[in-house]
Residue frames as a rotation matrix with the C-alpha (Angstrom) as fourth column:
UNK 1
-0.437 0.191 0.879 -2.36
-0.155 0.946 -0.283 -9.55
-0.886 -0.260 -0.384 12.28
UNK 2
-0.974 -0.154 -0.164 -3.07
-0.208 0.339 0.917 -11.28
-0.086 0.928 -0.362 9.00
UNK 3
-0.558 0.797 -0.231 -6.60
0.808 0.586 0.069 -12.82
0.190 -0.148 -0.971 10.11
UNK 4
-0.455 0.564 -0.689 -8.07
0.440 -0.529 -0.725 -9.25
-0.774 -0.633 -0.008 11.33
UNK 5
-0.392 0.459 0.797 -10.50
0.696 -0.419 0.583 -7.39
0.602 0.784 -0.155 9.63
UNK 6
0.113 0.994 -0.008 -11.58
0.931 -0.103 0.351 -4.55
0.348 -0.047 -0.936 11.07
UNK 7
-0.427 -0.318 0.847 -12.00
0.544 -0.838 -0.040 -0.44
0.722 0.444 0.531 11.28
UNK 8
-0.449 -0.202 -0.871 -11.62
0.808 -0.509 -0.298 1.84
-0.383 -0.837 0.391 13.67
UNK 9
0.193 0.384 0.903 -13.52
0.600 -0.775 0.201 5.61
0.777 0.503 -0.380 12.24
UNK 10
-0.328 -0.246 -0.912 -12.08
0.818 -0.557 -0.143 8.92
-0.473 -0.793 0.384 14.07
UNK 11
0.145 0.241 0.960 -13.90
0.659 -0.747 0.088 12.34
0.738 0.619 -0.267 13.32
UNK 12
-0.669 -0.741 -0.061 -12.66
0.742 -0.661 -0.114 15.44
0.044 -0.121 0.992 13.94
UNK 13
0.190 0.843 -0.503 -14.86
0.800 -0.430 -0.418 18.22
-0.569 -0.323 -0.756 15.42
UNK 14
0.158 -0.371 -0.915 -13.24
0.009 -0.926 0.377 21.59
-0.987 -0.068 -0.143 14.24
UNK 15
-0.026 0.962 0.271 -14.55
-0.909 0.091 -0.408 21.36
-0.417 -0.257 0.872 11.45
UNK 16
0.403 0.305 0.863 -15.97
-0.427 0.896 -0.118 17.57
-0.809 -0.321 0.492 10.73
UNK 17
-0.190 -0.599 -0.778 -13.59
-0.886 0.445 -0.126 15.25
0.422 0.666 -0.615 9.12
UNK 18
0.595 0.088 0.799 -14.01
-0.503 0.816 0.285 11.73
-0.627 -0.571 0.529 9.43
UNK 19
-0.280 -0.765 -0.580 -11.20
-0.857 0.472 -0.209 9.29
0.433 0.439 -0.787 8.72
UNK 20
0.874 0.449 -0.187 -11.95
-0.476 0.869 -0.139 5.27
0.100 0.210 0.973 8.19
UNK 21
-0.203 -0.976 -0.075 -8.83
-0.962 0.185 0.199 3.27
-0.180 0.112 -0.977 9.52
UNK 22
0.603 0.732 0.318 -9.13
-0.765 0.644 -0.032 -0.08
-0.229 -0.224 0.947 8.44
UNK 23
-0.293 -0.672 0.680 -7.26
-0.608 0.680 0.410 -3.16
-0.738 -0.293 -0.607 9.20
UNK 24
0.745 0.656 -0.121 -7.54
-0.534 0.478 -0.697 -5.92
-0.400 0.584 0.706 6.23
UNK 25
0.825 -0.565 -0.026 -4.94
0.484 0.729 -0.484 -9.00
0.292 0.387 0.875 5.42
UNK 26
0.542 -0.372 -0.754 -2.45
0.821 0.045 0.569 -6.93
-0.178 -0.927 0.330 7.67
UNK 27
-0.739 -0.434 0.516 -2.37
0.660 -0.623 0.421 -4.01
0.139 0.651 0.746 6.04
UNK 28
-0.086 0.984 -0.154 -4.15
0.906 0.013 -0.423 -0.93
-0.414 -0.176 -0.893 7.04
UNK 29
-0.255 0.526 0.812 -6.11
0.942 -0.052 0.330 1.43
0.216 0.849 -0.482 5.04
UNK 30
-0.550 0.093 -0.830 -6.53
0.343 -0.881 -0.326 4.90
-0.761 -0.464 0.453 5.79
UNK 31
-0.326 0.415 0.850 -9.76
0.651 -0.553 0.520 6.91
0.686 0.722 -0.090 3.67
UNK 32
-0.792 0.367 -0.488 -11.31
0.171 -0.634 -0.754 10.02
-0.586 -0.681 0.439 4.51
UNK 33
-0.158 0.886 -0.436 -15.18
-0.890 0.063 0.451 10.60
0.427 0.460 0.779 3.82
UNK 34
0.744 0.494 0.450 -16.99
-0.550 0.835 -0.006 7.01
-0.378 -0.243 0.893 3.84
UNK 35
0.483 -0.247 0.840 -15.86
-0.435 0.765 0.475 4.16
-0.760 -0.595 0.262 4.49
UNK 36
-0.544 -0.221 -0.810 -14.08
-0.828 -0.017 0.560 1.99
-0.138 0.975 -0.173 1.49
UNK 37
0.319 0.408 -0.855 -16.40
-0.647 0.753 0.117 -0.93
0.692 0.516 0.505 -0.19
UNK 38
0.643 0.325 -0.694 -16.78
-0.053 0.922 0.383 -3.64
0.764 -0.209 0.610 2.12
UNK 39
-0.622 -0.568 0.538 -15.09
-0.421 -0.337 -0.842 -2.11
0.660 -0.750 -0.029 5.36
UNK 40
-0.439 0.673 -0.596 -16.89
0.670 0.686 0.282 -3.78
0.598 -0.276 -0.752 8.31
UNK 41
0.838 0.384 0.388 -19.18
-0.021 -0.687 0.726 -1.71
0.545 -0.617 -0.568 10.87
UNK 42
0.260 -0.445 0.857 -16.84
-0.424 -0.850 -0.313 0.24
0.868 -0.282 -0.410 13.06
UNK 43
-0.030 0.154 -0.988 -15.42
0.570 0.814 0.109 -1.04
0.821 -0.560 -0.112 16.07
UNK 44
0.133 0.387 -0.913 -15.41
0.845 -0.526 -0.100 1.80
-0.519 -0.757 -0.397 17.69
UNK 45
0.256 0.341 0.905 -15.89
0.647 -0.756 0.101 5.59
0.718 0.559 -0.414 16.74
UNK 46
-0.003 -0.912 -0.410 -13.45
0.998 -0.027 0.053 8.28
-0.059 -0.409 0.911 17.95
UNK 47
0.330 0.448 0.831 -14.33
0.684 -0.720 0.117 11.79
0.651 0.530 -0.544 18.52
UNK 48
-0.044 -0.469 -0.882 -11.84
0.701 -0.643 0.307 14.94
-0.711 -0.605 0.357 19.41
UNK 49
0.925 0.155 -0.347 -10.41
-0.012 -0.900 -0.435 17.78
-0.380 0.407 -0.831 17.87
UNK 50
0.573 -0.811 -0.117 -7.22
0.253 0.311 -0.916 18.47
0.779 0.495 0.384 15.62
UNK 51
0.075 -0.646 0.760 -5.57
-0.795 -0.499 -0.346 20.60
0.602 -0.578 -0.550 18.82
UNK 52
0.751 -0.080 0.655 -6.48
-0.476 0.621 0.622 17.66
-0.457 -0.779 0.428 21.36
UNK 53
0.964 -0.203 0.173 -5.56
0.261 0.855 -0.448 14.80
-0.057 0.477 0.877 18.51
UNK 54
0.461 -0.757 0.462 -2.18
-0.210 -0.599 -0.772 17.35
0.862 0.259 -0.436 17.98
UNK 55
0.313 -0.233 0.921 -1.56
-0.945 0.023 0.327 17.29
-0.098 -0.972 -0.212 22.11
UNK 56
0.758 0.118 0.642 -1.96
-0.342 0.910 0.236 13.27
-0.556 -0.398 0.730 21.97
UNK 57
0.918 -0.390 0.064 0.73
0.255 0.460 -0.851 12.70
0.303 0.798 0.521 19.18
UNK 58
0.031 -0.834 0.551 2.82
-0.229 -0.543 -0.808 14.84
0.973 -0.101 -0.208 20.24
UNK 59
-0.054 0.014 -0.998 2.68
0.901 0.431 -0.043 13.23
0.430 -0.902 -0.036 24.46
UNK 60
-0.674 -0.056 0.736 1.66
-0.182 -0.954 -0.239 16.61
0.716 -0.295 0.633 25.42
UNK 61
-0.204 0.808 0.553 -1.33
-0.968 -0.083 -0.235 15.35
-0.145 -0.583 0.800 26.86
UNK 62
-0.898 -0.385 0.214 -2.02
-0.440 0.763 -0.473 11.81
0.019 -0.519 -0.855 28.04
UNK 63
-0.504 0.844 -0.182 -5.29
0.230 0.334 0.914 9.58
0.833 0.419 -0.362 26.29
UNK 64
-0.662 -0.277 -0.697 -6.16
0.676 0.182 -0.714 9.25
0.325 -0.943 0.067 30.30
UNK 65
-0.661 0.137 -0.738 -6.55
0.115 -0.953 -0.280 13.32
-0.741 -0.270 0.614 30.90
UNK 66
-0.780 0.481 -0.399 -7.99
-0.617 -0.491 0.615 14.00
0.100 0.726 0.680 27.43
UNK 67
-0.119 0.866 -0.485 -10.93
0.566 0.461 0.684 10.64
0.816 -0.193 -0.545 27.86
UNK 68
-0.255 0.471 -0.845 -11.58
0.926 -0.132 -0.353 12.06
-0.278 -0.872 -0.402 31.79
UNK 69
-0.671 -0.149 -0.726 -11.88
0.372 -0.915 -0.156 15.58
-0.641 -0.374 0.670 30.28
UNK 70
0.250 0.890 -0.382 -13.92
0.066 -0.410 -0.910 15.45
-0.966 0.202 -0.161 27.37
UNK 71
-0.038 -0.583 -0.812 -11.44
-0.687 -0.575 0.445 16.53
-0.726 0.574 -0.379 25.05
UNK 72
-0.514 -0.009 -0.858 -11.56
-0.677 0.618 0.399 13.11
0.527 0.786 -0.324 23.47
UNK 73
0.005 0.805 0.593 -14.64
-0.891 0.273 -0.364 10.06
-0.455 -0.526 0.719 23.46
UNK 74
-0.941 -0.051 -0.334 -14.83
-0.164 0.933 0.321 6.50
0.296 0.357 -0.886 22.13
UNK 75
0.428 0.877 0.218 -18.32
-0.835 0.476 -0.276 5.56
-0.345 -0.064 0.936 21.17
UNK 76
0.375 0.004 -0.927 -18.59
-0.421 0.892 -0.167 1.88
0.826 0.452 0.336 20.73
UNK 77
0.916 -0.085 -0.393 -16.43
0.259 0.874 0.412 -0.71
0.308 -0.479 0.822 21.99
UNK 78
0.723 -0.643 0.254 -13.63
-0.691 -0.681 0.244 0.62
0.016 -0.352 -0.936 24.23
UNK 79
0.040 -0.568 0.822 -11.77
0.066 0.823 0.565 -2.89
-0.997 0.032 0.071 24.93
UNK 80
0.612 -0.163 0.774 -12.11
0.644 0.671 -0.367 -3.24
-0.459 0.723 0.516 21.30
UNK 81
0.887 -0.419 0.195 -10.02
-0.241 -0.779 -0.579 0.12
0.394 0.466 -0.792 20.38
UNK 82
0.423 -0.853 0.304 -8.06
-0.741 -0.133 0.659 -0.42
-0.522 -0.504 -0.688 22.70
UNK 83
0.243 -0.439 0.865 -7.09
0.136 0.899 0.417 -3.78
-0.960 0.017 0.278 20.71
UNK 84
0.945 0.229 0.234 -7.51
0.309 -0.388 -0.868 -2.22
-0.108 0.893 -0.437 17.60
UNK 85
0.890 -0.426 0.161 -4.47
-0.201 -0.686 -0.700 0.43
0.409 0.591 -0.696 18.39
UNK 86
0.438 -0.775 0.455 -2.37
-0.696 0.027 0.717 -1.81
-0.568 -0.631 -0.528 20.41
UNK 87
0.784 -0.398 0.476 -1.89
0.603 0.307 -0.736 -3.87
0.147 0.864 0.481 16.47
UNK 88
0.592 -0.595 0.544 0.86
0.374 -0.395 -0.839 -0.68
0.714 0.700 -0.011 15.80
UNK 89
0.219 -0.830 -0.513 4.02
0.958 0.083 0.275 -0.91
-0.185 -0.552 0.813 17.11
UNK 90
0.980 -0.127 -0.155 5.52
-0.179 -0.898 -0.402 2.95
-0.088 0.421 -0.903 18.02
UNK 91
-0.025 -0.998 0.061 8.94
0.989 -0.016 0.147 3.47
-0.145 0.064 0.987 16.50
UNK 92
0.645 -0.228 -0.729 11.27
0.101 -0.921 0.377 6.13
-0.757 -0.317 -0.571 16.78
């Protein structure tokens, strides 16, 4: 969406990495470290590991199983991730 502004921030436990996705004139940004210049405040904050995050790309394991287990958490605004990553269409 052309009109959206706003960034999603996923860190990696194993060990800490934090990556800054951010949505901006419908194009999104990808930085690792802090944030880029004038990124807005997070809409939500994402927090797993590379094996879980590895499981979830790959449909090994199912957002669902990995949020009820631990394995992966969403501080912040869940509805709003959830709008956040339903923006990117998957293709094959």
């Amino acid at each position: 969406a052309v009109d959206v502004h706003e960034r999603v921030t996923f860190i990696f436990d194993d060990p800490e990495r934090r990556f800054h996705l951010t949505v901006r004139n419908g194009v999104v940004e990808v930085v690792e470290g802090d944030p880029l210049p004038g990124a807005p405040e997070a809409v939500a904050v994402v927090r797993t590991d590379a094996s879980t995050w590895r499981r979830l790309a790959t449909a090994q394991l199912g957002p669902a199983a990995a949020l009820a287990s631990g394995a992966l958490r969403i501080e912040g605004d869940s509805l709003g991730f959830l709008e956040f990553v339903g923006r990117f269409k998957r293709g094959f």
